[in-house]
C-alpha positions in Angstrom: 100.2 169.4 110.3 103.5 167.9 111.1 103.7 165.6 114.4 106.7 167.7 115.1 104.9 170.6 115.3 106.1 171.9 119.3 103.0 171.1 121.7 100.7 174.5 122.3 99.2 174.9 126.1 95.8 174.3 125.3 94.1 174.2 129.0 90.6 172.9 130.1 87.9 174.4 132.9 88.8 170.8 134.0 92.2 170.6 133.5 92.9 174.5 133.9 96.5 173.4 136.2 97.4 170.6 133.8 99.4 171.9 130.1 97.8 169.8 127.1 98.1 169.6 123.7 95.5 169.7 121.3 95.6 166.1 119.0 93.6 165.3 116.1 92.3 161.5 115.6 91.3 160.0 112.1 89.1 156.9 112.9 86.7 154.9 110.9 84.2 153.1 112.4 81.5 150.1 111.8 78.1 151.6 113.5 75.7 148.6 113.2 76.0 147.5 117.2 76.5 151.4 117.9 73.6 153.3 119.4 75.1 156.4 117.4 78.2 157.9 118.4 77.2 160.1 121.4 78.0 158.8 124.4 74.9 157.8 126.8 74.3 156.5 129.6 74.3 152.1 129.7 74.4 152.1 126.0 77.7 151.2 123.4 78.4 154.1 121.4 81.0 155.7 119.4 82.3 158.4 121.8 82.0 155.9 124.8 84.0 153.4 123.4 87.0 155.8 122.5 87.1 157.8 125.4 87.4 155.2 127.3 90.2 153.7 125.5 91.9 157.0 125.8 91.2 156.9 129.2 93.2 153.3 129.6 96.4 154.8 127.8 96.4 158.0 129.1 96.2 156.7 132.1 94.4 160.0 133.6 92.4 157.9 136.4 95.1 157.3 139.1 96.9 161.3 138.4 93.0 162.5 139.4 92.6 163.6 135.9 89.1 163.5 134.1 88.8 161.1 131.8 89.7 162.6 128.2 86.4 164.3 126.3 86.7 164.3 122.7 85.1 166.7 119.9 83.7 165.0 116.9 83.4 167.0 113.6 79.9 165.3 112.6 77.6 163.3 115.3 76.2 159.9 113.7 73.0 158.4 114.5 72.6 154.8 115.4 73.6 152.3 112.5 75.8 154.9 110.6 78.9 154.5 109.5 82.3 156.2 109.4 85.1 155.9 106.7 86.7 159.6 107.9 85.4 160.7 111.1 87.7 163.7 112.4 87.8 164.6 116.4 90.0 166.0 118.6 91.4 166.0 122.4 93.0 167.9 124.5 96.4 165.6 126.3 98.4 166.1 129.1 102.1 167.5 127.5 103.2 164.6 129.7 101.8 161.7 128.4 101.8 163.1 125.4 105.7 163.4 125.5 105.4 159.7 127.4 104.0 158.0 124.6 106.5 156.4 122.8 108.4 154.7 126.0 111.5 153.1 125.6 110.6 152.8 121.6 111.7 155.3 118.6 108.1 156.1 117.7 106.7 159.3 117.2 103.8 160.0 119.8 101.1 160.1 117.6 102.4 156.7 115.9 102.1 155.1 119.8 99.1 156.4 120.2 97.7 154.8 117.6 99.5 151.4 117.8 98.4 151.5 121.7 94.5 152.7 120.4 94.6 149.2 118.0 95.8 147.2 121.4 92.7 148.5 123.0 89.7 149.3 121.0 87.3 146.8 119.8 87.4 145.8 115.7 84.3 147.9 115.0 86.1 151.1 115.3 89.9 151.9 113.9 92.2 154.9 114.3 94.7 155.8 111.8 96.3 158.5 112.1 97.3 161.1 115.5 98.8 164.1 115.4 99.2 167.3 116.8 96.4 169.6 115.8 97.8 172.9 114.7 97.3 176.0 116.6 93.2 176.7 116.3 92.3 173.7 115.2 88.6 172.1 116.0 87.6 169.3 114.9 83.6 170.3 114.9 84.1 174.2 114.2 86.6 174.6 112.2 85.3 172.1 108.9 84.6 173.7 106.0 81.9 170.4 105.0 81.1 167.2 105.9 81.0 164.8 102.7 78.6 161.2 103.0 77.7 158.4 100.7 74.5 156.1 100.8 74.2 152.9 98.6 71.4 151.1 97.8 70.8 147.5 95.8 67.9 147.6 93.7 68.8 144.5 91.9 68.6 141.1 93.5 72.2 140.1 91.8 73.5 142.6 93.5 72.5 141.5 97.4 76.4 140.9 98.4 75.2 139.2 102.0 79.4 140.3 103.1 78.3 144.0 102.4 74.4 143.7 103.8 75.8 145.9 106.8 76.5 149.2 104.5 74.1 148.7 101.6 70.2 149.0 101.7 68.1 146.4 99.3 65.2 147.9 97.7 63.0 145.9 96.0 62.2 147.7 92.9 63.6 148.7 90.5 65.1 152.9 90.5 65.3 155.6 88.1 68.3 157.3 89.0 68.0 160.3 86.7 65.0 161.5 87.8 66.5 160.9 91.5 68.9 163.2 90.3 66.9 165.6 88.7 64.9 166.2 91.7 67.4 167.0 94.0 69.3 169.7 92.4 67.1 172.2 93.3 68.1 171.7 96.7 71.4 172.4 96.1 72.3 176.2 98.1 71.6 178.0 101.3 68.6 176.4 102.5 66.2 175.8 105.6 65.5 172.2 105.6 63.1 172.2 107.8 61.5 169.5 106.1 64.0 167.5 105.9 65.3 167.5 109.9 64.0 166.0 113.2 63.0 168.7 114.8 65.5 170.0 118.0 63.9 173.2 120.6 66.2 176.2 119.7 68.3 174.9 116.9 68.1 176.4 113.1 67.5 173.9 110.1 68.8 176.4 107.4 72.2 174.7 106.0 74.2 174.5 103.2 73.6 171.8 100.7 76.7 172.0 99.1 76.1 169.2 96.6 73.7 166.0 95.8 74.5 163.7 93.3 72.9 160.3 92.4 74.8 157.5 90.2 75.0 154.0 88.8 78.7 153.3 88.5 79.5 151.1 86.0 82.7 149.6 87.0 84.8 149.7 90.6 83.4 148.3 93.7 80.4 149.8 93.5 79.6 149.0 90.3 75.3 148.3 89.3 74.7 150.0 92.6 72.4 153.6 93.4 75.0 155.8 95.1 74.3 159.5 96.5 77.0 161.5 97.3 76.0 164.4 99.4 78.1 167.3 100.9 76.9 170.3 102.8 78.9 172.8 105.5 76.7 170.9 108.3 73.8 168.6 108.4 70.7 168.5 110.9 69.6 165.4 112.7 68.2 162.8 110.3 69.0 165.4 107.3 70.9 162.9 105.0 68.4 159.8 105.3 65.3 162.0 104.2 67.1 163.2 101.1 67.4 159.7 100.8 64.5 158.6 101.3 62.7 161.7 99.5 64.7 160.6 96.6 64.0 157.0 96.3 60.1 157.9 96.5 61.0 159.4 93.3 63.2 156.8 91.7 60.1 154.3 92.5 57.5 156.1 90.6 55.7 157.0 93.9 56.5 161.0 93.6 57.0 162.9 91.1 60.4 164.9 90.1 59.4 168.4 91.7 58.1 166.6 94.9 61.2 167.3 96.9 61.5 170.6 96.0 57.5 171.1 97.3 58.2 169.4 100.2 61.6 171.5 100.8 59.5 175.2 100.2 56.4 173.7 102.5 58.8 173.3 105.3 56.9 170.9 107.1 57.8 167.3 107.2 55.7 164.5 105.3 55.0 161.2 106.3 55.4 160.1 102.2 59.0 160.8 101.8 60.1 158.4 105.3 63.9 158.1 106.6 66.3 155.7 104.7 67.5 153.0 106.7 70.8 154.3 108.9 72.8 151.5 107.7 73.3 152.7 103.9 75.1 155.9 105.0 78.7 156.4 105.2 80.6 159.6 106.1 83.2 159.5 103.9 85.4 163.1 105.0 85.3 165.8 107.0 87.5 168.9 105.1 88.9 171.6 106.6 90.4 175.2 105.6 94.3 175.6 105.4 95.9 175.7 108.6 96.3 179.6 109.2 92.6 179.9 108.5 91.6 176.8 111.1 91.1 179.5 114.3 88.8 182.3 112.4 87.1 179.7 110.6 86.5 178.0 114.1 85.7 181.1 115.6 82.8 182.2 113.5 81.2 179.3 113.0 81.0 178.4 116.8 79.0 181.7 117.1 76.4 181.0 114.8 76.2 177.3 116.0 76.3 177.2 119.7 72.4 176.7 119.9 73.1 173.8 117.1 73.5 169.6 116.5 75.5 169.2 113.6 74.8 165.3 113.3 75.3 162.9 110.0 
């Protein structure tokens, strides 16, 4: 995934006259004064606020080009967090090419340098490249990996990390959170577990679950679940959450999530965690002559479907 890589045509319905090459952004982002990262209408998002950066250095706006659309790998919801967001967008060969002026920087090295110039602290790029052939940033990821941290003792309320970790008040028992998630773990409709959406399947792939108490490192004396699945519906991760702390609290017992998963239905006692404990930590994708199949047939089984956290 070399930034030498020779730029591919990849044209638009837009931009259908205009040659562009396909360029893969890894950003991390801050989402507490994000409404979420799809763009709407009078609200700050995610997607707003780099697209519209793009749209500055691209300068697309006076040539009559559309402003530059991006494709995220995982939609977050308001509050959440990004340490390895993945997305992609299509750039005129030309600007492309132009990026670097009068300097010995590789385009995707501008591009970034110019990105830092323009967006706003909350949300960093690191890396740009060109994509390689087939690559899509939504379709073509194998998983999407998340972590949610929780405080449930009152030494460790860091107020510097009160943005990304969620105080509990009592005390949890993770082992039994753990226990009660594994059988969760496979091909599953999580129907109980999603915000509904008209016309979209809840059956994913919940690839793994694991709670923890680290003992040492940064995260040390704090509740951690690390969760990866191929996709997740809207809300998905923050009801495994907060499914699992019911249990870690003494309020459920350890084959409650599992009932609630087979009813399919969802119930008011398990509640959402709170958005700002979650973290998408990567997105992974399949080795590069893979990328366009793997794209391919997932996009057909998905079109009707929101992959969000």
């Amino acid at each position: 995934m070399s930034t030498t890589t020779p730029p591919t045509p990849a044209p638009t319905p837009e931009t259908s006259d205009v040659e562009t090459v396909r360029v893969r952004l890894d950003l991390a982002y801050d989402g507490t004064d994000f409404a979420g990262w799809a763009r709407q209408p009078a609200l700050r998002t995610v997607q707003g606020v780099l697209e519209d950066a793009l749209s500055t250095i691209l300068r697309t706006e006076p040539l009559g080009l559309p402003q530059p659309r991006v494709t995220v790998a995982g939609r977050t919801d308001a509050g959440v967090h990004a340490r390895g967001q993945v997305v992609h967008v299509d750039v005129p060969v030309a600007r492309w090419e132009a990026m670097p002026g009068r300097s010995d920087r590789a385009p995707g090295r501008a591009l970034v340098d110019r990105l830092t110039g323009v967006l706003p602290r909350d949300v960093v790029v690191h890396r740009a490249r060109v994509a390689p052939a087939g690559f899509d940033a939504r379709f073509s990821a194998t998983y999407r990996s998340y972590t949610y941290r929780i405080a449930d003792d009152p030494a460790l309320r860091d107020p510097l990390r009160r943005t990304h970790v969620v105080w509990t008040r009592r005390p949890l028992d993770v082992e039994a959170m753990h226990a009660a998630v594994q059988p969760l773990v496979g091909v599953r409709d999580f129907a109980a577990f999603c915000k509904p959406r008209p016309g979209a399947t809840t059956i994913r792939e919940l690839q793994h679950i694991a709670w923890e108490r680290p003992a040492g490192g940064p995260d040390a004396g704090l509740v951690l679940a690390h969760v990866r699945a191929d996709a997740f519906c809207h809300n998905m991760v923050r009801a495994l959450v907060g499914a699992s702390v019911a249990v870690g609290e003494g309020r459920r017992d350890v084959g409650w999530p599992a009932e609630v998963l087979a009813a399919r239905r969802r119930e008011a006692g398990a509640g959402v965690a709170p958005a700002h404990g979650l973290v998408l930590e990567q997105v992974s994708y399949p080795p590069d002559d893979e990328l366009a199949a793997r794209a391919e047939r997932i996009r057909a089984r998905r079109m009707e479907e929101d992959v969000w956290e």
